[in-house]
C-alpha positions in Angstrom: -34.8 -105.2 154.9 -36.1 -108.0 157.0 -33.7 -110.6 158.5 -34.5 -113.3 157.3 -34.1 -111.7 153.2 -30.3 -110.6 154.9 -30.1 -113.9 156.0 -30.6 -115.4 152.8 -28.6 -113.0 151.3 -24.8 -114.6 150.1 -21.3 -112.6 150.6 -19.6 -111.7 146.8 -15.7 -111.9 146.2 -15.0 -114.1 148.7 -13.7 -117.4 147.2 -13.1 -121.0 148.9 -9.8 -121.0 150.7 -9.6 -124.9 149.2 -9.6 -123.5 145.9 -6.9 -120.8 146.2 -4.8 -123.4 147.8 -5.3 -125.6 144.4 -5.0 -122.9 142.3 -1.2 -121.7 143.8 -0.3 -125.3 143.7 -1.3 -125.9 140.3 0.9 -122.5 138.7 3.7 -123.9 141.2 3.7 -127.0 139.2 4.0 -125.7 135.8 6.8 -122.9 136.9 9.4 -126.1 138.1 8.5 -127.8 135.0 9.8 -125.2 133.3 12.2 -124.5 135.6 13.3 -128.0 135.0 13.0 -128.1 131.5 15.5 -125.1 131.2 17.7 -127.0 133.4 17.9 -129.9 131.5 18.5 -128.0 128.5 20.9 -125.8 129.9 22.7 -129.2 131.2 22.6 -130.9 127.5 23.9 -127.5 126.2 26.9 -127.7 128.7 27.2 -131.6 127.9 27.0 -131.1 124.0 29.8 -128.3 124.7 32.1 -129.9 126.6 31.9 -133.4 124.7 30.0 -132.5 121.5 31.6 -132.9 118.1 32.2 -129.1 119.0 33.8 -129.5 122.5 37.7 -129.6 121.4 37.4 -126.3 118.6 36.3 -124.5 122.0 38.1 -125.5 124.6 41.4 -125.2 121.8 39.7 -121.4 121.3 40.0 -121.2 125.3 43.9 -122.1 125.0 44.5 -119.8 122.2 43.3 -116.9 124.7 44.6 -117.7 127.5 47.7 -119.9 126.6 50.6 -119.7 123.8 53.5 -121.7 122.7 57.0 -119.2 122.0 59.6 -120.3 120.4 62.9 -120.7 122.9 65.9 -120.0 119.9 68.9 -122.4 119.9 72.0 -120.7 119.3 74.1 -122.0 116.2 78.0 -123.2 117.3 81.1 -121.0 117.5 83.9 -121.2 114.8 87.0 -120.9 117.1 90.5 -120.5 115.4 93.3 -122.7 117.3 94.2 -120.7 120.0 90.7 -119.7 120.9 89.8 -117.1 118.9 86.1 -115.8 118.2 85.8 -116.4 114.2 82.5 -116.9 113.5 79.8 -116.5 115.9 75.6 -115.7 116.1 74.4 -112.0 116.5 70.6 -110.9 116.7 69.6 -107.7 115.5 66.6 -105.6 115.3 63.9 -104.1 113.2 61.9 -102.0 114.4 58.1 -100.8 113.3 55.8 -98.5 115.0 51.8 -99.2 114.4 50.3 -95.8 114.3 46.5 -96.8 113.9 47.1 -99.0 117.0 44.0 -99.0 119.2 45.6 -98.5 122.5 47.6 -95.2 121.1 44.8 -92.3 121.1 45.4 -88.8 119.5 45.7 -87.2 122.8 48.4 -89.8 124.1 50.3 -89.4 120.8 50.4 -85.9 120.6 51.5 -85.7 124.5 54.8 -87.7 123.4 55.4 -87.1 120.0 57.8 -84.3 121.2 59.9 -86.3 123.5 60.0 -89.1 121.3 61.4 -87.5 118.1 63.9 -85.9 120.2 65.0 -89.2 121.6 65.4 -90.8 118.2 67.0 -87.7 116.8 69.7 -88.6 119.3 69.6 -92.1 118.8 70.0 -92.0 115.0 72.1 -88.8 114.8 69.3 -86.9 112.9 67.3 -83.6 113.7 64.3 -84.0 116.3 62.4 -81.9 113.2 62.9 -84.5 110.9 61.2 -87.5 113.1 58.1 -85.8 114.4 57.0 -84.4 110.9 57.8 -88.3 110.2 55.5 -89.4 112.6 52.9 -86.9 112.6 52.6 -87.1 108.6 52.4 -90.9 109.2 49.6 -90.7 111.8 47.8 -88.4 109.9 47.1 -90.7 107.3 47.3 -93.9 109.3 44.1 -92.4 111.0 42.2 -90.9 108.2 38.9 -92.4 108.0 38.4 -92.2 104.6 41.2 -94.8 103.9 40.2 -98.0 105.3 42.9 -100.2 103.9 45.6 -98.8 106.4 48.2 -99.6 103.9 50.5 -96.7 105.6 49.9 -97.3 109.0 53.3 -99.4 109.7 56.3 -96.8 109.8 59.7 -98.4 109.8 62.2 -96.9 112.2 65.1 -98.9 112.1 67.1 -102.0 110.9 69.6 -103.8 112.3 69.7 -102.6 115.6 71.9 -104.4 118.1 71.3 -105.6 121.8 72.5 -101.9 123.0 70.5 -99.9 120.8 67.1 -102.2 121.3 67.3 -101.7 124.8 67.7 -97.9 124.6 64.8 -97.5 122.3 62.6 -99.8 124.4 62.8 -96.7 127.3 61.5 -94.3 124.7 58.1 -92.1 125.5 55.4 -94.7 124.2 58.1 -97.7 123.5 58.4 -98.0 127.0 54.7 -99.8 127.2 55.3 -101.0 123.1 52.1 -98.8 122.3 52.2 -100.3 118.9 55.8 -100.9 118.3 56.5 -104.0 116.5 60.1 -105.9 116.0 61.1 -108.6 114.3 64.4 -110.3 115.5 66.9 -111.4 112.8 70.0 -114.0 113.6 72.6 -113.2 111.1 76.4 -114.6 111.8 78.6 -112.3 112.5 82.6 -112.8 111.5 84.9 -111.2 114.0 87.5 -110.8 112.1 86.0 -109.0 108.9 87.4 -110.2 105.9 90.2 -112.5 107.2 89.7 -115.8 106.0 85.8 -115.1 105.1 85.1 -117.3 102.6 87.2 -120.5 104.3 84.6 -119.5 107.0 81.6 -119.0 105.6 81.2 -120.8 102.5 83.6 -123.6 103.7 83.1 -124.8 107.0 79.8 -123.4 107.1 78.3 -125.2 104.6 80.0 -128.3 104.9 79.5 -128.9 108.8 76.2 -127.0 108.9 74.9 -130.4 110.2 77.0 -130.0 113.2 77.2 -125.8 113.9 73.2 -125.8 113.4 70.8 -125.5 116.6 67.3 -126.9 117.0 64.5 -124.2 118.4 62.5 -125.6 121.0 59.5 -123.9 123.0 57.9 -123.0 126.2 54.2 -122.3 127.0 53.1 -119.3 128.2 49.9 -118.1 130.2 48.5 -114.3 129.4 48.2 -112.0 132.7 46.2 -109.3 130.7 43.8 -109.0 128.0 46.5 -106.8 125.9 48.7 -109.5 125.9 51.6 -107.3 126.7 52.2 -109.4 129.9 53.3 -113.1 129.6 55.0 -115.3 131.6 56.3 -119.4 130.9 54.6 -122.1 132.7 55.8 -125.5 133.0 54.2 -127.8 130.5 54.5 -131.2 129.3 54.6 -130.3 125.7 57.3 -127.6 126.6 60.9 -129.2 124.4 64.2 -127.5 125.4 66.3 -125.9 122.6 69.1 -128.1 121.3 72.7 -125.6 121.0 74.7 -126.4 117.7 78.6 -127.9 118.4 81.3 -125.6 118.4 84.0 -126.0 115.7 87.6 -125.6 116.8 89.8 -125.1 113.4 93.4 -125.3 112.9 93.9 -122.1 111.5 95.8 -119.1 113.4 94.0 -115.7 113.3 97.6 -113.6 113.5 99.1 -116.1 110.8 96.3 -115.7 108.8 96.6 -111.6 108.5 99.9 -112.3 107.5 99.7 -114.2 104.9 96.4 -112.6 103.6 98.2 -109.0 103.9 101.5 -110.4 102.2 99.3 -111.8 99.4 97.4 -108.4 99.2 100.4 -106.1 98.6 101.8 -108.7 96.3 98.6 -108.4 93.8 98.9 -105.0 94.5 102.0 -104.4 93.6 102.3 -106.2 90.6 98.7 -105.8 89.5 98.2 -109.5 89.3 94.5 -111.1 89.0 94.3 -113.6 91.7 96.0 -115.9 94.1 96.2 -118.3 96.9 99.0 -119.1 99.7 98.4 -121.8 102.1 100.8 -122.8 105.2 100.2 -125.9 106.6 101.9 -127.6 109.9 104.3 -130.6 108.4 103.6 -133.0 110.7 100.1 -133.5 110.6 98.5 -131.4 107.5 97.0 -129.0 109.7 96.5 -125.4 107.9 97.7 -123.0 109.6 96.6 -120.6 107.1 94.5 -120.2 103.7 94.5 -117.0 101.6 92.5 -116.3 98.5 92.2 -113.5 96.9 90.8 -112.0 93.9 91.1 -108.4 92.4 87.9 -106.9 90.9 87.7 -105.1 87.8 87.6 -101.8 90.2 90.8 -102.8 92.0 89.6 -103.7 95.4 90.9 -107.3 96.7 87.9 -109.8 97.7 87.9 -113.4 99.1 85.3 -115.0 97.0 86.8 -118.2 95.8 89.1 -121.2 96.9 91.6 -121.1 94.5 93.6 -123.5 96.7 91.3 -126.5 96.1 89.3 -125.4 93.1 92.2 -124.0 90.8 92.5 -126.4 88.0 95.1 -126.4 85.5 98.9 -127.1 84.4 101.0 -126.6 87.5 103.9 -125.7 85.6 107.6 -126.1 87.0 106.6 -127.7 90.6 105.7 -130.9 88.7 109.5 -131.3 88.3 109.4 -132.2 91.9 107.5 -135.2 91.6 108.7 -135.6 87.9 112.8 -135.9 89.6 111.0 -138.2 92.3 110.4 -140.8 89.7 113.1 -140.6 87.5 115.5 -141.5 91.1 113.1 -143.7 92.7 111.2 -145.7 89.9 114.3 -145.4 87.6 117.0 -145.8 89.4 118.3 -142.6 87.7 121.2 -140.9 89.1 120.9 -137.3 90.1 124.6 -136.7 89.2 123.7 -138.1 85.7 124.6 -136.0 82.9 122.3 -133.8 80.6 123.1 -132.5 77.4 120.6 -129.3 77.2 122.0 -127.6 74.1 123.6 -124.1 73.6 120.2 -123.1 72.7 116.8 -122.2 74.8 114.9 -124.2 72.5 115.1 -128.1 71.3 112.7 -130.4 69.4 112.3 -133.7 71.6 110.2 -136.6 70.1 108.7 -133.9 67.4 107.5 -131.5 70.1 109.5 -128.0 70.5 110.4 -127.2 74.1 112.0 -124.0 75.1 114.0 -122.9 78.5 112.3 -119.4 79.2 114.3 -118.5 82.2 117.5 -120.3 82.7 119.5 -118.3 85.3 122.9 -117.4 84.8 123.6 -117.8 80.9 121.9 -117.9 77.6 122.2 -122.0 77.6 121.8 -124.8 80.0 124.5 -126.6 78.1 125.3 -130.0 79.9 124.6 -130.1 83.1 123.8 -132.9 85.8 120.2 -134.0 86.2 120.4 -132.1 90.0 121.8 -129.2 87.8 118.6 -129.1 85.1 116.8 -129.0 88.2 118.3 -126.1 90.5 117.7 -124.0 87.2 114.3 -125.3 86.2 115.1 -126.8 82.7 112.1 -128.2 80.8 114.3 -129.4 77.8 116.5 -130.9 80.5 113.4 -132.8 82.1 111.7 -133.8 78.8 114.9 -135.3 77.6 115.4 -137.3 80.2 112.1 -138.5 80.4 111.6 -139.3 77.6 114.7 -141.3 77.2 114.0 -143.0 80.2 109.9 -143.8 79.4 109.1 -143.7 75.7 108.7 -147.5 75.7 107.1 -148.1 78.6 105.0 -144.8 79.3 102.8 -146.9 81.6 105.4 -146.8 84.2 105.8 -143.0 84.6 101.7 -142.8 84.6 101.0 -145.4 87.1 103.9 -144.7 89.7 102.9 -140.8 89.5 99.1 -142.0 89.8 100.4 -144.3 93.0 101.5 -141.5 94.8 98.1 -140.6 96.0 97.5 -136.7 95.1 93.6 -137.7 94.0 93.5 -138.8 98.2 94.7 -135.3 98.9 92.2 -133.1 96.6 89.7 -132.3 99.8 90.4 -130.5 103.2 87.7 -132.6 105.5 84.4 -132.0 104.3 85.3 -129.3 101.6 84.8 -130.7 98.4 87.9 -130.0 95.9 89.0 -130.8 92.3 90.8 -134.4 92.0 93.8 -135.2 90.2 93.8 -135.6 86.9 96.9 -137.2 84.5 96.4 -138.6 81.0 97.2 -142.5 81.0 98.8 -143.9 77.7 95.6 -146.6 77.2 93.4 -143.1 75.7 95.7 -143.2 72.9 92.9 -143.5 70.5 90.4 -141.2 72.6 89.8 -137.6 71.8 91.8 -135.9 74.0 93.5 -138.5 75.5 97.2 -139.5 75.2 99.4 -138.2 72.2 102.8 -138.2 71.3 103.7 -135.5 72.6 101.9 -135.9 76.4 105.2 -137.7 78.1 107.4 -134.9 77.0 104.4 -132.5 78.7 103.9 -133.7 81.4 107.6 -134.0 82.4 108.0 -130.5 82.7 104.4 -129.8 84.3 102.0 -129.6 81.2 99.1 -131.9 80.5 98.2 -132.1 83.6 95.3 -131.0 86.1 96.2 -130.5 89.6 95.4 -128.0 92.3 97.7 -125.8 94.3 96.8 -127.9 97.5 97.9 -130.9 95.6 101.1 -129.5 94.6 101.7 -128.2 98.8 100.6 -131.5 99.9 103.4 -133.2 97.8 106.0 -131.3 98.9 104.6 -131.3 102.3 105.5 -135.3 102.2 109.0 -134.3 101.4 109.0 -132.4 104.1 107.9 -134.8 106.8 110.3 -137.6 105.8 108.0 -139.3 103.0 104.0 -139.3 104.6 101.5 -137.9 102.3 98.8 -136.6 104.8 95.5 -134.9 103.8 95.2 -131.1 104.6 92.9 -130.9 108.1 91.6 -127.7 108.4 88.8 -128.9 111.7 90.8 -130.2 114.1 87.8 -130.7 117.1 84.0 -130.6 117.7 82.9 -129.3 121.1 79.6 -129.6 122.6 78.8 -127.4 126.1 82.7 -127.3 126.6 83.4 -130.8 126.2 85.2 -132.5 123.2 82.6 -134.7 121.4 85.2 -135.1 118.2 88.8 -135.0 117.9 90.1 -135.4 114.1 93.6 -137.0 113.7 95.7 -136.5 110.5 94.7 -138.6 107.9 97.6 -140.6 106.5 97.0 -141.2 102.6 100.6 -142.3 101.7 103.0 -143.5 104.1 106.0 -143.3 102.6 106.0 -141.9 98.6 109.6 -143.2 97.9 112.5 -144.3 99.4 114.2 -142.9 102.2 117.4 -142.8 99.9 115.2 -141.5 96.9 113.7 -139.2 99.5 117.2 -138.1 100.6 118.6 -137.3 97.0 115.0 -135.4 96.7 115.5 -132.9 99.4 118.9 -131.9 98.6 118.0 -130.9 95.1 115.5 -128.8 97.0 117.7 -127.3 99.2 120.2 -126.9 96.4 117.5 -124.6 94.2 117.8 -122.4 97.0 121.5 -122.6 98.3 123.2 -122.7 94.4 124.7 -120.3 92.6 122.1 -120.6 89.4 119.6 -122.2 91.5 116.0 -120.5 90.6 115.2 -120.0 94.2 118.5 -118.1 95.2 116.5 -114.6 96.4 115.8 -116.7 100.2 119.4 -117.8 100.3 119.9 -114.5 102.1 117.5 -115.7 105.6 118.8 -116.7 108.5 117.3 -120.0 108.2 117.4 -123.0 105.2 114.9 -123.1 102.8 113.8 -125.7 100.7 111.9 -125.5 97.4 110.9 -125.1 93.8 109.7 -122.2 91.6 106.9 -122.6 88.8 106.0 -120.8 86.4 103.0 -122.4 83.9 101.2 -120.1 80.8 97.1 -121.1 81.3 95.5 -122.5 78.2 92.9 -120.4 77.5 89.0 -121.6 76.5 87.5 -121.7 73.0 86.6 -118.2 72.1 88.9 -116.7 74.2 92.0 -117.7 72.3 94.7 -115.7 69.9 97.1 -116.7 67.7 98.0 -119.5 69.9 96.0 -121.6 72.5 97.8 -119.5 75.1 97.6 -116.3 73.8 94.4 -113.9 74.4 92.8 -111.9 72.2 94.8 -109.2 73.1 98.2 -110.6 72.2 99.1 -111.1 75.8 99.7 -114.7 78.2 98.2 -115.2 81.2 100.9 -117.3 83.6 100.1 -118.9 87.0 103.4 -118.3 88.9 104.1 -120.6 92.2 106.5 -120.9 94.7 106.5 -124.0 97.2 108.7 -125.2 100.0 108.8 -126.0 103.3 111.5 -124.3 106.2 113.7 -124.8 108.2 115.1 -127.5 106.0 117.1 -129.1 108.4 114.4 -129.8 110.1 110.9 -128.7 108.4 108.1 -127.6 110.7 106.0 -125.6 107.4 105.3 -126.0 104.3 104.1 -123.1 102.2 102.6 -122.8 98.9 102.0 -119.2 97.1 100.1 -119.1 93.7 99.4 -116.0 91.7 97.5 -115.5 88.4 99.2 -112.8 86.8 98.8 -111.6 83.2 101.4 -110.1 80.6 100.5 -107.9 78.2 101.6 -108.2 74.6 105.0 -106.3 75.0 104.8 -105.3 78.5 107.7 -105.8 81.0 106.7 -107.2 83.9 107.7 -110.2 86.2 105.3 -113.1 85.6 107.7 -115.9 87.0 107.4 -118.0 90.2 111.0 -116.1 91.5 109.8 -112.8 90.6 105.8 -113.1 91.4 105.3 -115.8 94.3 108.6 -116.0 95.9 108.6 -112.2 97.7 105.2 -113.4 99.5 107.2 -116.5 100.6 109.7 -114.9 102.2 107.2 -112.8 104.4 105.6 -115.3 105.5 108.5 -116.9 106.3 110.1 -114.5 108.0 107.1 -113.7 110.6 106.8 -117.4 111.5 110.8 -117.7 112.2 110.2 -114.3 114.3 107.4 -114.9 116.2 108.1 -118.9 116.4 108.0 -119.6 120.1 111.3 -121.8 120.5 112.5 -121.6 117.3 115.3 -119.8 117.8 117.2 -118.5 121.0 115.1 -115.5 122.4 118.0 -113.0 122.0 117.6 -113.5 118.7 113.9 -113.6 118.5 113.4 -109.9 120.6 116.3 -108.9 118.3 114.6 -109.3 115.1 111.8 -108.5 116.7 112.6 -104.9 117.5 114.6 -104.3 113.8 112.0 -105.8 111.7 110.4 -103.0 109.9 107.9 -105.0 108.1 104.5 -103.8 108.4 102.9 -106.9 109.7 105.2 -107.9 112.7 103.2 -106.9 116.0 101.0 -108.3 118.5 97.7 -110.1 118.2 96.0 -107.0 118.7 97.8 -105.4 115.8 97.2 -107.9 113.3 93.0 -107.1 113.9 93.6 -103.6 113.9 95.8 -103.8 110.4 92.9 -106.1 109.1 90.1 -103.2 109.6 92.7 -101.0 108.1 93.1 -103.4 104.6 89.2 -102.8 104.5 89.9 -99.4 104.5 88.3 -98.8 107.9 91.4 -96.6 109.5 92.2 -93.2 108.2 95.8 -91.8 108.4 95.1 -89.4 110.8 95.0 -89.2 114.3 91.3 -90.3 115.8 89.8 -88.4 117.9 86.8 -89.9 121.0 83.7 -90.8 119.0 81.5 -92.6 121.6 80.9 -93.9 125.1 81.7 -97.3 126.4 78.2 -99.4 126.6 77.8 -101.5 129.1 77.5 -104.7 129.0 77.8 -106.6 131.7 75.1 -109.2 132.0 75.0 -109.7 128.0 76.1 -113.0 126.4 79.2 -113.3 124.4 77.5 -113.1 121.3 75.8 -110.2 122.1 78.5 -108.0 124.0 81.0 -109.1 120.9 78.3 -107.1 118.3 77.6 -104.1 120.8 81.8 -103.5 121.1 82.4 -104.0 117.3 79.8 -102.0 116.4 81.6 -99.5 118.1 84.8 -100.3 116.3 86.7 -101.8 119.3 89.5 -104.6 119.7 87.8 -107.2 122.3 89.8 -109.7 124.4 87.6 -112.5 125.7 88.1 -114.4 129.2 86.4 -117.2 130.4 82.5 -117.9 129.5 78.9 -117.6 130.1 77.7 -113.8 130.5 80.0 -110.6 130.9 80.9 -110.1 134.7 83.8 -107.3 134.3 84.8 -104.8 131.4 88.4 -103.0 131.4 86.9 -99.6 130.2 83.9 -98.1 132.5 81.0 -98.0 130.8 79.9 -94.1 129.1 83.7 -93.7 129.5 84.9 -92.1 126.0 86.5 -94.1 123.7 88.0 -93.9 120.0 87.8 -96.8 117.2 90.7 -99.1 117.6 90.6 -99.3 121.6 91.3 -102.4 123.2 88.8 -104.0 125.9 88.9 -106.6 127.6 85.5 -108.2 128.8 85.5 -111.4 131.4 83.0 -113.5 131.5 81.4 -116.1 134.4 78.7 -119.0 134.3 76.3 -117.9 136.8 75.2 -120.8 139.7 
């Protein structure tokens, strides 16, 4: 080839540097467009998420994760009695469920435990190791099968109503110690230390009617997750977080010991004489206070139950006590002598005003005869009391209704906040009405007939006697306590202050004494005590409802009489310090020989009462005396404190006759609340004595020393700094 054709010749794949240049700058260009594009979008995206109409679902979806709100429980008040003691208080308890389809528990990890674990609950629950892991493994099996996609089985129940001890102790089970699907649900229940003494004045009356003031307000706390399981959590302070408001503790008037007395006596009385119901009530003269309230009913398969407040909700004739008030007016309104002069007749029956009235139970002899108006009253005379009466008010009947309606028993019909039955007396302007006023009400109601009142009303009447005239209202709540300090502090509530005379008042007493102290008086079985008593007996037959009547409106079916029998006074009488009122439902059947009288029925339970508060009556009497009657009494219910809860597990039938032998270990329960260390020791059937608050610092017995049922402890308690 010739140079000047290679010359000419041009050089292939080799483009202009200037164009390359362009070329790189050009693709450059379009990649941070896009570049930029995708960073604006991504920008709008993040803008649209964090303030769209979408932004606060998210970010609440973020919280929901990551944060949670628990509920922090407020813990309902205390029902103390007067000295202190526990009645009523809050216990938690557990039930327990085991997931076996939960993810985190594999075959392999289920089967590695399942041995351990049944053994553990076998011991736990008292039954055979056996028993739980063919439970368990039966109940995995078909929690797991694939062919059942509801999982309807896969929740195995293992327990209810666990307390604090037991929770804890199952928590350090094979697979419970990490909750591999164990479930509980916590349940508050109040728990009444005492059992039965007192239970339904507890629960379904100063429960109810101060709920407002024992009841707590929940509050709760935040909390941030540590781990996706959510098995780690911990609070974290928060301005939404609200504090959990503690309900007011309720300090009552009654006295625990007293109570067990006077439930017990009550007990063995309906017992004994196979009687339907009945109520006693002691209450402090002075001021009202109860010191005690038993009610008691006997089922239809013997056993005695506290289901009703006969005291306050028994409605009906009061019978003989009424002479009490019906004397009262006849002296003060009157002016009517006491050593006025009665003919009765030589007979137990007489026709007064066209109504028949008949002496059932004169003591002493077949007739009253003539007697003096103090007379018809020592021996409980109704055709004494309705002749006099109605000699003294046929004319102007408005004057015996209005002065007994003065006196103020409607005022006295409610203890606090529990709601009662009120007063009710026929008035002489109902003549016309249906029910209202006849001619033979005056003659009724002199001797305690025609008239609605309730045991409380009658006790509160004669409590005024008592106190030298001052018809109080029955307090049962004496303060409200908030965190140890008194927020509340109830003061006797004076209705009436003076119901007569001081001179009626005088002549009053002395016919009460004189039922008592006389020779036919109808109280004569205390004359015997080493103190004066005061009193009345009553005995009233119970009208009974349409449809349920005999051959008379107070005769059943059957032939027999239903009678409510009362006795009511107050002691010393020298110088009162109690009244007491007992009232017993008893029923006689046609023929049967039986006592249905306020003497023979009501009075026995009066003197046991009676006589425990004279013993055990700090300064009452000299303390020779006291230690002496002390060490002779043979009663059953004379002891200590610890006793009287001891002999009220044993009225429930939870002691046996013979000798018991170690059935468990002490827990321990140091570092528990009161609330919870008080369910872990009962549960394991042991007398607690509490000192001090906050948590448990010191326990008498050694924890997993053994102990038997009945056992006394006594647990001391501190408030942490």
């Amino acid at each position: 080839m010739s140079k000047k054709q290679r010359d000419n010749k041009k050089p292939v794949g080799n483009p202009n540097p200037h164009l390359i240049k362009r070329s790189i700058q050009r693709r450059v260009k379009v990649l941070y467009a896009i570049f930029s594009f995708m960073a604006v979008l991504i920008l709008v995206w993040l803008l649209m998420t964090m303030l769209g109409p979408n932004a606060a679902p998210l970010r609440n979806l973020s919280n929901d994760r990551c944060y949670s709100y628990r509920p922090v429980e407020g813990s309902r008040g205390n029902i103390y009695d007067r000295n202190g003691e526990v009645l009523s208080t809050d216990s938690r308890s557990y039930s327990l469920y085991l997931d076996l389809a939960a993810e985190p528990l594999t075959d392999s990890l289920f089967n590695h435990h399942l041995p351990a674990l049944s053994d553990s609950l076998g011991k736990l629950f008292g039954r055979p190791a056996s028993h739980y892991r063919k439970l368990l493994s039966d109940t995995r099996k078909v929690a797991t099968d694939p062919q059942d996609t509801t999982k309807g089985k896969r929740y195995k129940l293992l327990a209810r109503h666990l307390n604090q001890k037991q929770y804890d102790r199952l928590r350090t089970f094979p697979l419970m110690e990490r909750r591999y699907g164990l479930i509980s649900n916590t349940e508050r229940t109040r728990y009444k230390v005492y059992g039965s003494l007192a239970a339904y004045t507890i629960s379904q009356g100063i429960e109810k009617a101060y709920d407002s003031i024992l009841r707590s307000t929940d509050g709760r706390n935040k909390y941030v997750r540590l781990d996706a399981l959510n098995r780690n959590a911990v609070p974290i302070v928060d301005k939404n977080n609200t504090p959990a408001t503690h309900g007011c503790d309720i300090i009552t008037t009654i006295d625990i010991n007293l109570q067990d007395v006077v439930e017990g006596a009550l007990r063995d009385q309906l017992a004994r004489n196979n009687d339907r119901s009945g109520t006693a009530v002691v209450v402090e003269c002075a001021t009202g206070e109860i010191r005690a309230m038993a009610n008691l009913t006997r089922r239809d398969d013997g056993e005695m139950g506290d289901d009703f407040n006969y005291a306050i909700r028994w409605h009906g004739a009061p019978g003989s006590t009424f002479k009490g008030i019906s004397l009262m007016t006849l002296i003060d309104e009157a002016g009517v002598s006491t050593g006025k002069w009665i003919d009765c007749g030589k007979t137990k029956r007489a026709v007064i005003n066209k109504m028949p009235v008949n002496d059932t139970h004169v003591v002493g002899k077949d007739e009253c005869g003539k007697t003096t108006l103090k007379g018809v009253f020592e021996e409980s005379s109704n055709i004494g009391f309705a002749k006099i009466v109605d000699e003294t008010y046929r004319e102007e009947p408005e004057r015996w209704v209005d002065y007994i309606n003065g006196i103020g028993l409607n005022e006295v019909s409610n203890i606090q906040r529990i709601k009662g039955l009120g007063f009710k007396m026929k008035h002489p302007s109902s003549l016309r009405q249906r029910g209202g006023w006849s001619h033979t009400t005056l003659t009724q109601t002199a001797y305690g007939y025609e008239i609605n009142m309730t045991p409380m009303q009658t006790l509160m009447f004669y409590n005024a006697v008592a106190n030298g005239g001052q018809l109080v209202a029955p307090m049962l709540v004496k303060q409200i306590v908030r965190d140890g300090e008194v927020v509340e502090e109830y003061q006797p509530q004076v209705v009436n202050p003076q119901i007569c005379s001081p001179t009626s008042l005088a002549e009053l007493r002395k016919c009460m004494e004189a039922v008592v102290q006389a020779e036919r008086g109808t109280g004569k079985a205390l004359k015997t005590l080493p103190f004066a008593v005061a009193g009345k007996t009553g005995t009233a037959q119970i009208y009974q409802a349409a449809g349920k009547q005999g051959k008379t409106a107070y005769e059943t079916k059957s032939g027999g009489r239903e009678y409510l029998a009362t006795f009511v006074g107050y002691f010393p009488a020298d110088n009162p310090k109690y009244t007491c009122i007992v009232s017993i439902k008893t029923e006689r059947a046609k023929g049967e020989v039986k006592y249905y009288t306020g003497a023979g029925v009501s009075l026995p339970v009066f003197r046991e009462i009676a006589e425990y508060i004279y013993t055990h009556e700090q300064g009452w009497m000299p303390q020779a005396e006291r230690v002496a009657a002390k060490s002779t009494d043979k009663r059953s219910r004379s002891g200590s404190a610890t006793d009287s809860k001891r002999r009220s597990r044993r009225s429930e039938g939870a002691a046996t006759t013979t000798p018991q032998q170690p059935t468990d270990k002490m827990p321990n329960v140091v570092g528990m609340g009161l609330r919870d260390a008080l369910y872990t020791l009962e549960q394991c059937g042991l007398e607690v004595t509490i000192k001090g608050a906050g948590t448990v610092t010191e326990q008498s017995i050694a924890p997993d020393t053994a102990i038997t049922h009945g056992d006394q402890v006594v647990i001391e308690l501190r408030i942490e700094n």
